[in-house]
N, C-alpha and C positions, 0 to 999 in steps of 0.2 A: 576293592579299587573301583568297580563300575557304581556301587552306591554314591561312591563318593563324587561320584563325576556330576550326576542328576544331583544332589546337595549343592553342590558347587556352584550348578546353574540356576539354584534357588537363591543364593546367597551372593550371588553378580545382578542379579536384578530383582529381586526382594525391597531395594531402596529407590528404586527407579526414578528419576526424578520427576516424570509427569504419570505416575499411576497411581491411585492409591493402596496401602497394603488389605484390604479386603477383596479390591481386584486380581491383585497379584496373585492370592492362596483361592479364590476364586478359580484361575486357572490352572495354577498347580492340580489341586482337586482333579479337576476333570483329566488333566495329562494322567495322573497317576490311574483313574476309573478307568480309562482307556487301555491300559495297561492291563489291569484285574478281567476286564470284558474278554481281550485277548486270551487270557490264557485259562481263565474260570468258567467265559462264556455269560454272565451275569455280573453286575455288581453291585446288584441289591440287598445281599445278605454281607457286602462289608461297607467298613468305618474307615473314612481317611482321613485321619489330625495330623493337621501343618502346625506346627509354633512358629509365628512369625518372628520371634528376635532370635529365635539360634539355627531355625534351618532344620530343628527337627522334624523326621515324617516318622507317623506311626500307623501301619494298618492291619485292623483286624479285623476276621471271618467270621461270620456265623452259621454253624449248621446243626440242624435239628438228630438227635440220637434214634439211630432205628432200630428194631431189633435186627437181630444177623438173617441177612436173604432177602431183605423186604427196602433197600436202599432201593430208589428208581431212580434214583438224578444226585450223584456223586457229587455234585457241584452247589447242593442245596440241605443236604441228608450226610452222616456219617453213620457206618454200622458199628452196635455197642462194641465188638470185640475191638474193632480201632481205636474206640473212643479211650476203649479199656487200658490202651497202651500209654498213654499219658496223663489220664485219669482216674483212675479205680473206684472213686465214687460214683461219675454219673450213672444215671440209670437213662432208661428209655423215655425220649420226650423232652430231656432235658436238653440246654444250648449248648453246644459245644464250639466254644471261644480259641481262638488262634491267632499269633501273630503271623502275621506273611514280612518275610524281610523283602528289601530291594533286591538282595545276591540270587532269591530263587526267583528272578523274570527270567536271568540269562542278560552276557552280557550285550548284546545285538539288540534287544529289548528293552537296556536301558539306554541307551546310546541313541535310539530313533526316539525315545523320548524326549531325551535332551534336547535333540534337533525342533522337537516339535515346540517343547517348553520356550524356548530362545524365540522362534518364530512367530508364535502367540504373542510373544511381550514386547517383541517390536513392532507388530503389526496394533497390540495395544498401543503403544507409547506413539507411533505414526496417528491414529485416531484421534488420541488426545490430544494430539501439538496441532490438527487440525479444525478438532473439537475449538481449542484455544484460540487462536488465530484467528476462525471466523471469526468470533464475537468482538475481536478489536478493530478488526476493518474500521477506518480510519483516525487511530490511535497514532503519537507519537511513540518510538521505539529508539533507542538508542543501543547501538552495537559494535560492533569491534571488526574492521576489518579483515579478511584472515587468505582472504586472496583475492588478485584481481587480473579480469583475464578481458580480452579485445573489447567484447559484448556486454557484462557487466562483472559487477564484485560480489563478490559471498561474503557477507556477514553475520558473526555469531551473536546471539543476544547473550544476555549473563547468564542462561543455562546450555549455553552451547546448543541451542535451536539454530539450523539454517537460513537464511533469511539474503532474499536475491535484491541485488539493485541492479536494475538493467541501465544499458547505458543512455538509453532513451527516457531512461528518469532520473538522468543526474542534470544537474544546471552544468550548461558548459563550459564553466569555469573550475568546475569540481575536479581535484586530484586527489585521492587516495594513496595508503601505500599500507602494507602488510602493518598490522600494529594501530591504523586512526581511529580514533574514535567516530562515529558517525549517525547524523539524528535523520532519522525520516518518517514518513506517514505510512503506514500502511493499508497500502492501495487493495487489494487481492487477493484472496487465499483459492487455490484450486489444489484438486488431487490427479495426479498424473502417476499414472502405473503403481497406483499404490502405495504413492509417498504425496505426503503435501508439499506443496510447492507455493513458500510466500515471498510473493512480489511487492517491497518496499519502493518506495518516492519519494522524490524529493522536490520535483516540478509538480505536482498535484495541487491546486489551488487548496485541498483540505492541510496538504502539508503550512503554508501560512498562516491559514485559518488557525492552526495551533499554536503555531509559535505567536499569535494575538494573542489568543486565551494564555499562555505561559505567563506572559508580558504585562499583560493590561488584566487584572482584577477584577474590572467591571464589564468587561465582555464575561469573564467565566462566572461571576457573580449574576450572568442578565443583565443588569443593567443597560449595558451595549448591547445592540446583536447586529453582528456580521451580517449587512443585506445581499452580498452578492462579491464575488473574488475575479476578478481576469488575470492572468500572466502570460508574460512574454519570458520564461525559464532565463533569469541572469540578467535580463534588460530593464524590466518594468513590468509593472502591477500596481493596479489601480484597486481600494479594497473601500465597497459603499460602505457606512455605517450607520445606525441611527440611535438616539438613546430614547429611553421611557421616562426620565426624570429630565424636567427642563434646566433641572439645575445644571445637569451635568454637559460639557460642552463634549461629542462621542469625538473629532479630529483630534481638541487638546489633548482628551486623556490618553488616546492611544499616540499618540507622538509622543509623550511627555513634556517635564520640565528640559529645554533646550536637548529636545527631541532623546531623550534620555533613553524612554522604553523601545520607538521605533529601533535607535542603531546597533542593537543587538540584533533585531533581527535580520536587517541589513547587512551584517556583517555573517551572519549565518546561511543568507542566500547568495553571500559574492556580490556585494554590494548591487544587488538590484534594488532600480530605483521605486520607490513606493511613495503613491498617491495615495492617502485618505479623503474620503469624502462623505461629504454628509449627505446621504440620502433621504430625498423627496419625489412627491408624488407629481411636483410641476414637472414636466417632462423639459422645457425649456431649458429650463434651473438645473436641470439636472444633467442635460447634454454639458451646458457650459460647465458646468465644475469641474465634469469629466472629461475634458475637453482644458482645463488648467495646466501648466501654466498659461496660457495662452488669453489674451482677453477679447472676446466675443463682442461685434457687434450690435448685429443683429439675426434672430433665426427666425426661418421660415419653416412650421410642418407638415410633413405629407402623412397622418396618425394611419389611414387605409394602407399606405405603401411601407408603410416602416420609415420614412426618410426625413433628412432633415436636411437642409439647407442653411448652413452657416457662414455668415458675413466676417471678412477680419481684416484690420488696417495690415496695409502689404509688410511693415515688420512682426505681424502677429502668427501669420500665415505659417512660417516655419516650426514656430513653438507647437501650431495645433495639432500640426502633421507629427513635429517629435524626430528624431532619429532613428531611420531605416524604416518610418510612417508606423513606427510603436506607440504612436502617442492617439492616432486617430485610430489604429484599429484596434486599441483597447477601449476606448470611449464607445466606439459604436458595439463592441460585446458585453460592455459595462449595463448599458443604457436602452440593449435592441435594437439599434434604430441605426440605419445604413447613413452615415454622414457625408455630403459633399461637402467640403470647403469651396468660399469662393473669395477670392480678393477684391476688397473696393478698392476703388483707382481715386485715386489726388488728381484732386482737381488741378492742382499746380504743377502734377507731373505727365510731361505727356508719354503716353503709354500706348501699345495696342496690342488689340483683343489678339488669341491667340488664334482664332477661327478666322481672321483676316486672312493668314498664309496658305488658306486650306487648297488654293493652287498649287502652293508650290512643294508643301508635306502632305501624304497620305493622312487620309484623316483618322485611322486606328492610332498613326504614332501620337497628331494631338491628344486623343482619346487617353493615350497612356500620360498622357502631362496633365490634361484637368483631372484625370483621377488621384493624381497626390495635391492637387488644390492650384497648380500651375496653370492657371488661366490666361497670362497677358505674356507678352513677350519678354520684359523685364523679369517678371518673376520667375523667369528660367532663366536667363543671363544673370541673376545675383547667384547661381549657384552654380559651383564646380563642376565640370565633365563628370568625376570618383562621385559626384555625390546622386547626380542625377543616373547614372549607371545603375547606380546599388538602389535607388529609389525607383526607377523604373526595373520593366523589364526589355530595356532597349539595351541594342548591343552598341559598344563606344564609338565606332564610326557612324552610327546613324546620330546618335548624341550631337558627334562633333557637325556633323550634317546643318543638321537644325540650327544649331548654334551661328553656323557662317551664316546661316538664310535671315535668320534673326537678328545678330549684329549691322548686317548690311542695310537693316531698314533703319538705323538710326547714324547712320556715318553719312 
């Protein structure tokens, strides 16, 4: 019965799924020598043969034939009249061959074996998945949700590998439920306490980056290459491109025929919205694209300071900035370069500067208006209290403040 128990434990993880079988009887071997060392003291003079497809073990001793009185090491030497009791041929000097079964360790002996054997081969199979792991960092992986808990979900991959989404790498439009399928990048692989530990994403700019190469042919062919990724996780994302064939136009193909390849991915990120642009070395040309929808006037740069100074007719102004200023501050991560907006004034509209009121508002609160591109009095009265709140970081009564100060210059 205790033989059967250490077989048992050969033949539960003998198939293992991330070990190979050369590894596996690799350790076996040594569990079992560890065994013969215990109770022989040596395991030089035996043979341990595993079969890997049925779990058999076979071990045998060698010891040398002494004459009788002249044995000094029991454990290396047998004396003939022993010998004589199983063999009646050997003579002195000859090998005398034994099997050792599993039942004479004792059962306590195999049992701590077993423990050992099992412990080795998860602590293999823990090595391997991390062995694994590393080398995909940042890989698409698709898996299966299997639970989900405040912080993040646990998903299994197709061999029942662990694999963490934390909730600071879902887009936050993401819900899961026991059972979803789910694709991400894999961000991280660490070992903590002697288990790997891999941290999947979904907000990773390489997460996108993939699902292009999935999409477009001609990134993963070269063709294309990915100059550079922003996102705003679920809002926006702006992705350069360039191609090495003139032929090939890099915005069309990865948009497609009536945006064919973008809206899968689209639809894969929770519809965030996605900019392509063609990347160049004009840094001007290249603000404005990044800086699209929105149409530029004209720009001024600071190349020492990183800055740029952009011009926009007063209806352009809101497009540069974008929704919740997601539009401005991916162009200026896109591109390096810290952007101000500023509004030109019509001639035929009369307007004034925002820095006129600087009597009557503190001037930190202006401060917070031209930094969303809000320069002139009007171009803070075309927009909402909610909107200017969520755009700035003014609290709503200071909002509504400025507001009365501002209206009353034009009544």
């Amino acid at each position: 019965m205790s033989s059967i128990n250490l077989i048992d434990s050969f033949q539960e993880f003998k198939d293992f799924k991330n070990i190979d079988r050369p590894t596996v009887i690799s350790v076996l071997e040594e569990v079992f020598r560890s065994m013969i060392r215990k109770k022989y003291g040596t395991d030089e003079n035996c043979d341990v043969i595993v079969n890997p497809d049925n779990g058999d073990l076979e071990i045998w001793r060698t010891r040398t034939v002494m004459e009788d009185g002249f044995s000094e090491d029991d454990d290396l030497e047998i004396e003939l009249a022993d010998a004589h009791k199983i063999d009646a041929d050997l003579e002195v000097g000859d090998d005398f061959i034994e099997q050792i079964t599993l039942e004479s360790f004792g059962r306590r002996a195999i049992l701590a074996a077993r423990q050992t054997l099992v412990s080795k081969i998860l602590e293999l199979e823990k090595d391997e998945i991390f062995r694994k792991y590393k080398d995909r960092t940042g890989e698409i992986v698709t898996g299966e949700v299997y639970q989900v808990w405040k912080k993040e979900t646990l998903v299994l991959d197709d061999e029942g590998n662990e694999l963490l989404l934390p909730k600071t790498e879902q887009i936050p439009a993401d819900y899961f439920k026991k059972g979803d399928s789910v694709r991400a990048v894999i961000l991280k692989v660490d070992m903590m306490n002697s288990n790997p530990k891999i941290i999947i994403s979904r907000t990773a700019p390489e997460f996108l980056q993939r699902l292009f190469e999935l999409e477009v042919p001609e990134i993963f062919d070269g063709l294309i290459t990915i100059k550079k990724i922003v996102r705003e996780p679920g809002e926006r994302a702006k992705v350069a491109v360039e191609s090495y064939d003139d032929r090939i136009d890099p915005v069309g193909a990865c948009v497609g025929m009536k945006g064919s390849r973008i809206h899968g991915i689209v639809r894969e990120l929770k519809n965030e919205n996605i900019d392509v642009i063609n990347f160049t070395n004009n840094i001007s040309l290249y603000i404005q694209r990044a800086l699209s929808p929105a149409k530029i006037s004209s720009i001024k740069l600071d190349d020492e300071e990183k800055r740029a100074a952009v011009y926009l007719k007063p209806d352009q102004v809101s497009l540069a900035i974008g929704r919740g200023g997601h539009n401005i501050k991916l162009a200026g991560k896109l591109t390096g370069y810290e952007i101000d907006v500023y509004r030109e004034a019509d001639e035929n509209d009369e307007d004034v500067d925002i820095e006129e009121f600087s009597d009557e508002i503190d001037g930190w609160i202006l401060d917070e208006f031209k930094r969303i591109g809000l320069d002139t009095a009007k171009s803070v009265l075309e927009l909402s209290v909610d909107e200017l709140v969520k755009r700035t970081d003014l609290e709503e009564s200071t909002v509504k403040e400025v507001i009365e100060i501002l209206k009353a210059e034009f009544e």
